[in-house]
C-alpha positions as CSV (number, residue, x, y, z in Angstrom):
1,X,23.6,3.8,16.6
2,X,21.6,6.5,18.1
3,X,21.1,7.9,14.3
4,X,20.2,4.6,13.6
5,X,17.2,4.8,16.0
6,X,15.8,8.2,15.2
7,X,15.9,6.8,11.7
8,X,13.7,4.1,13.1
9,X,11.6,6.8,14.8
10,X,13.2,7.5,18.0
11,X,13.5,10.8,19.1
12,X,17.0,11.9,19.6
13,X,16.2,11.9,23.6
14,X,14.4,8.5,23.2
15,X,16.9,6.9,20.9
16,X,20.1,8.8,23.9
17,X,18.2,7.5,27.2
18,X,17.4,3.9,25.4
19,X,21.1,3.4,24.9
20,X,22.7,4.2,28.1
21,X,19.8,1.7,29.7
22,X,21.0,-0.8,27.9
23,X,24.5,-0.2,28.6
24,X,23.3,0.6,32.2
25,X,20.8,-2.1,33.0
26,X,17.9,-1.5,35.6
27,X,18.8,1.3,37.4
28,X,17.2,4.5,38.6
29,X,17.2,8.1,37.6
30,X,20.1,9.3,38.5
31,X,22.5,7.5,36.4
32,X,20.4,8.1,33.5
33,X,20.5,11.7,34.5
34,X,24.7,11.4,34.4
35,X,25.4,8.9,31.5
36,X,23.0,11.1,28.9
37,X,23.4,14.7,30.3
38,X,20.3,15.8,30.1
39,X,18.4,17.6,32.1
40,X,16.1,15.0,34.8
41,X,12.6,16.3,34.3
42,X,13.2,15.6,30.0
43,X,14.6,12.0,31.2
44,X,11.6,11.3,33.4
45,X,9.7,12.2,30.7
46,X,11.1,10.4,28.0
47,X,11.2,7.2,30.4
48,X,7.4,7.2,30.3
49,X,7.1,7.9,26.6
50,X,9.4,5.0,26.1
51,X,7.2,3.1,28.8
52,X,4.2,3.5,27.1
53,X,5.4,2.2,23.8
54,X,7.1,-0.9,25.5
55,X,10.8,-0.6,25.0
56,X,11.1,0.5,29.0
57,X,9.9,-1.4,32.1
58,X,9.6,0.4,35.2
59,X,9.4,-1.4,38.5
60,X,9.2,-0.2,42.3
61,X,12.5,-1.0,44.3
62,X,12.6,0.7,47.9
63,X,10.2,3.0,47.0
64,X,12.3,3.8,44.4
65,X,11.2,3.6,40.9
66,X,14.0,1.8,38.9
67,X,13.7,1.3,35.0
68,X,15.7,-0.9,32.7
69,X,15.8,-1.3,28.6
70,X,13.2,-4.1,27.3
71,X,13.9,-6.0,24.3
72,X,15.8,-4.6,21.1
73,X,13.7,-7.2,19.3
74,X,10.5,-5.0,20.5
75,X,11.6,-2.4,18.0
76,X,10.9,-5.2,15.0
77,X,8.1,-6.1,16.0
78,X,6.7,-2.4,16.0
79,X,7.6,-1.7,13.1
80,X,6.2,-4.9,11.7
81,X,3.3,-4.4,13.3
82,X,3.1,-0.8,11.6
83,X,4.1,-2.1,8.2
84,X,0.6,-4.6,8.5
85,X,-1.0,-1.2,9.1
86,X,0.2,0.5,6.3
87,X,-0.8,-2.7,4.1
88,X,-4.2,-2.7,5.3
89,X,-4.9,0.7,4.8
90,X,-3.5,1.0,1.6
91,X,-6.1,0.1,-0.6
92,X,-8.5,3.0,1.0
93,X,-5.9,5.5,0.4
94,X,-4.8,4.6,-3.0
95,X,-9.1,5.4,-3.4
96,X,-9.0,8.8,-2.0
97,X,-5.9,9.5,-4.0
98,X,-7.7,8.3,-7.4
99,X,-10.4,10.6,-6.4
100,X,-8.7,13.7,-5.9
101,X,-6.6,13.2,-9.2
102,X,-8.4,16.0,-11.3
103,X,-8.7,18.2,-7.9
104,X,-6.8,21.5,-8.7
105,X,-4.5,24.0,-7.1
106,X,-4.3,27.7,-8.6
107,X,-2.0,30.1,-7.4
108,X,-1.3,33.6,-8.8
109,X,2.1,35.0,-8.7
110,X,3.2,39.2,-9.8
111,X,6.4,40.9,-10.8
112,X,9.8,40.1,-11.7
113,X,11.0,37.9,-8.5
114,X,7.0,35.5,-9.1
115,X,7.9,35.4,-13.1
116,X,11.6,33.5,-11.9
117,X,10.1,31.9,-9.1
118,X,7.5,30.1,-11.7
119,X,10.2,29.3,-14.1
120,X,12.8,27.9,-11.9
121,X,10.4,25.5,-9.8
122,X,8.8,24.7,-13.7
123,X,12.2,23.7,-15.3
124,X,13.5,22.1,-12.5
125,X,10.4,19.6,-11.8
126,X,10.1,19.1,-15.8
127,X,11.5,15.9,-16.8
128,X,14.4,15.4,-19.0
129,X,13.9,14.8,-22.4
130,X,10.6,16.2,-22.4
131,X,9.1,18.9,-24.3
132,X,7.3,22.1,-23.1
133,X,4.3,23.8,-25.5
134,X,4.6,27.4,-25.6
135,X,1.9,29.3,-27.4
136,X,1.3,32.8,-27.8
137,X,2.2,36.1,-26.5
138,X,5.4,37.7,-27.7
139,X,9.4,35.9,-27.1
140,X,11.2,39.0,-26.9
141,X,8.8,40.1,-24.2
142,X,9.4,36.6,-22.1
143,X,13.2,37.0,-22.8
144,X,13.3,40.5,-21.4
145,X,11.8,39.9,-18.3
146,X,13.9,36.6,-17.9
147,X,17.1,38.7,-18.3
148,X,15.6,41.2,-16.1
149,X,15.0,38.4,-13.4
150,X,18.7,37.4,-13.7
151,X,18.0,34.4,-14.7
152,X,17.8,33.4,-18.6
153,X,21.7,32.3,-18.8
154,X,20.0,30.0,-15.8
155,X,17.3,28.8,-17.1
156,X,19.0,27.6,-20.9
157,X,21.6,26.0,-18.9
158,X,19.1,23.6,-17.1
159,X,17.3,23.2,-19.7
160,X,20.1,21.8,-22.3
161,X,21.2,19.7,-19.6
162,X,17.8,17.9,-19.1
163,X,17.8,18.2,-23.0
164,X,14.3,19.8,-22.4
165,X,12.8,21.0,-25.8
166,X,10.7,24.2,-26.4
167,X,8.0,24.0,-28.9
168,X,6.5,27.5,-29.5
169,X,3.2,28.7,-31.5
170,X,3.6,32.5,-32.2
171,X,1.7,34.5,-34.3
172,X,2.8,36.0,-37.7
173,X,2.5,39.8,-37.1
174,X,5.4,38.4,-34.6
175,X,7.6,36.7,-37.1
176,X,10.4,40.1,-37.6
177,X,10.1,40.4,-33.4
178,X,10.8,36.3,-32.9
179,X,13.6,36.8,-35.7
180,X,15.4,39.1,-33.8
181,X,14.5,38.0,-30.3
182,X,16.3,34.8,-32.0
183,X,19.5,36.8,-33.1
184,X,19.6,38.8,-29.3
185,X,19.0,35.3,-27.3
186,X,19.9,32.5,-28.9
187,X,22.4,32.7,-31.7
188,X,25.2,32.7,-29.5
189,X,24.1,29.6,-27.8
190,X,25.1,26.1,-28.9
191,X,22.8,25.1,-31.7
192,X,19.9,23.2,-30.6
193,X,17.2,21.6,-32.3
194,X,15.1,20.9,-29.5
195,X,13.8,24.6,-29.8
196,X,11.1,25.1,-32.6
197,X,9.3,27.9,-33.8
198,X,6.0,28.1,-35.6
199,X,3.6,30.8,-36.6
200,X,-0.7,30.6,-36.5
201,X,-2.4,33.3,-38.3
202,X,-2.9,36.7,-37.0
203,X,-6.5,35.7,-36.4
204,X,-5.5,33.4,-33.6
205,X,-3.9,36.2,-31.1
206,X,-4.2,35.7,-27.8
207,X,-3.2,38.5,-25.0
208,X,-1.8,35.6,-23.2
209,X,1.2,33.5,-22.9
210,X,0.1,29.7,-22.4
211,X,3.1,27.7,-21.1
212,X,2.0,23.7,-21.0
213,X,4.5,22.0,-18.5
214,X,4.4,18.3,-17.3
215,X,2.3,18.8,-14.5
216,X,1.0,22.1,-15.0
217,X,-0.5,25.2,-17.1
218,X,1.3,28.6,-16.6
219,X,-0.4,31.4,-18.3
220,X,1.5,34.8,-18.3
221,X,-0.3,38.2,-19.2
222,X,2.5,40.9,-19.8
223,X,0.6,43.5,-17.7
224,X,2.6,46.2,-15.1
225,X,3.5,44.4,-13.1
226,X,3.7,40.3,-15.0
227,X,1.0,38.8,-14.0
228,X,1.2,34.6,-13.8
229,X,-1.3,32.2,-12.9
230,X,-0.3,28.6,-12.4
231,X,-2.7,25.7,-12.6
232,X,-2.1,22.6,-11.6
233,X,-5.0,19.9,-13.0
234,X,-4.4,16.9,-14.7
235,X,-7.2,16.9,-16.6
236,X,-6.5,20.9,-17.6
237,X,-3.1,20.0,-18.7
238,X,-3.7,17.0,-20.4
239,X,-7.0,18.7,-22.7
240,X,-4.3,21.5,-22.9
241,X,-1.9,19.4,-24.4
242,X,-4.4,18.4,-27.3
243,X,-5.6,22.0,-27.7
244,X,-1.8,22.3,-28.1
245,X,-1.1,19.6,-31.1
246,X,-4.0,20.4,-32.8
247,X,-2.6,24.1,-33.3
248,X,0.8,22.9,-33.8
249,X,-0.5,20.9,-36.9
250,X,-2.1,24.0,-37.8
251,X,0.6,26.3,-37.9
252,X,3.3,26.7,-40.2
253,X,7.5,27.2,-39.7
């Protein structure tokens, strides 16, 4: 029961002391004190918090102030009366969150321990079934620093099991390197034809991996140290995603 309460949004002191006044009745201090165990000054304080939101009545008995639980019921109607809150404000906040929709967050991350961090929040937020655009840069050089990071083996296994699907633009100077980044990585995993690889002319090159996720960009410059930069923008991923298909029509297998 006392779970129960904090659930409801009792503290645990609130929710202990409310309780043993209703098993008590109106009574004073003390046998608060010795039913709950707690220490008198946090029980006269929690008597007035629960005072002022109307689940404890205090009254004066010999000069004596004596307390006692009011109505269980009281707790409904609070929380009905919060849920007519929530209702009416509603609408104004469903605005401001329309108008910060394209409002962005950038973080930048460095070194082996950021390039796993950035991967294992990415492929664990991505949805399943979903596919992730993956343009330029070189695979071996990702699939190095992912087996340097520990986590590769990881990272496959979460992503078969969400049946997440890679499609990756390289470039063809890169074709022998994706071959046999293919043959070191991946052969010996089960076959999967969610991953697939296509090639843009050499006159596309780009310095910079471009990782398109559901709800973010994640550009990777192989520098010393890796060097990420996240952003999160829906508008940015979503004109990123079209920048994306147009090249994948563009490039060949």
């Amino acid at each position: 029961m006392k779970q129960n309460l904090v659930d409801l949004g009792f503290s645990k002191e609130e929710a202990q002391i409310y309780l043993a006044l209703l098993k008590i009745g109106q009574t004073t201090a003390g046998p608060i004190v010795k039913k709950t165990g707690l220490h008198r000054q946090i029980v006269y304080d929690t008597l007035e918090k629960l005072k002022n939101k109307n689940l404890v009545t205090e009254t004066i008995k010999s000069n004596r102030k004596n307390w006692q639980a009011g109505s269980p019921s009281e707790i409904l109607k609070q929380i009905k009366s919060k849920e007519s809150l929530a209702r009416h404000i509603l609408p104004d906040l469903l605005s401001m969150q329309s108008l910060s929709k394209h409002q962005q967050e950038v973080r930048v991350f460095e070194d082996v321990d950021g390039f796993r961090s950035v991967h294992e929040r990415n492929i664990n937020s991505q949805p399943k079934n979903s596919i992730v655009m993956i343009m330029g840069s070189s695979g071996w050089q990702w699939a190095g620093v992912m087996e340097k990071a520990k986590f590769l083996k990881k990272f496959e296994k979460i992503r078969m099991d969400k049946n997440i699907g890679h499609h990756l633009i390289f470039f063809e100077k890169e074709r022998k390197s994706t071959q046999e980044t293919i043959k070191k990585y991946w052969l010996k995993q089960p076959k999967d034809k969610r991953r697939i690889y296509k090639f843009l002319p050499d006159q596309f090159q780009s310095p910079v991996g471009t990782q398109v996720w559901h709800n973010n960009i994640t550009l990777i410059i192989y520098s010393k140290p890796v060097l990420i930069v996240q952003i999160k923008n829906d508008l940015v991923v979503e004109n990123f995603k079209k920048y994306f298909e147009l090249m994948w029509r563009i490039a060949k297998k």
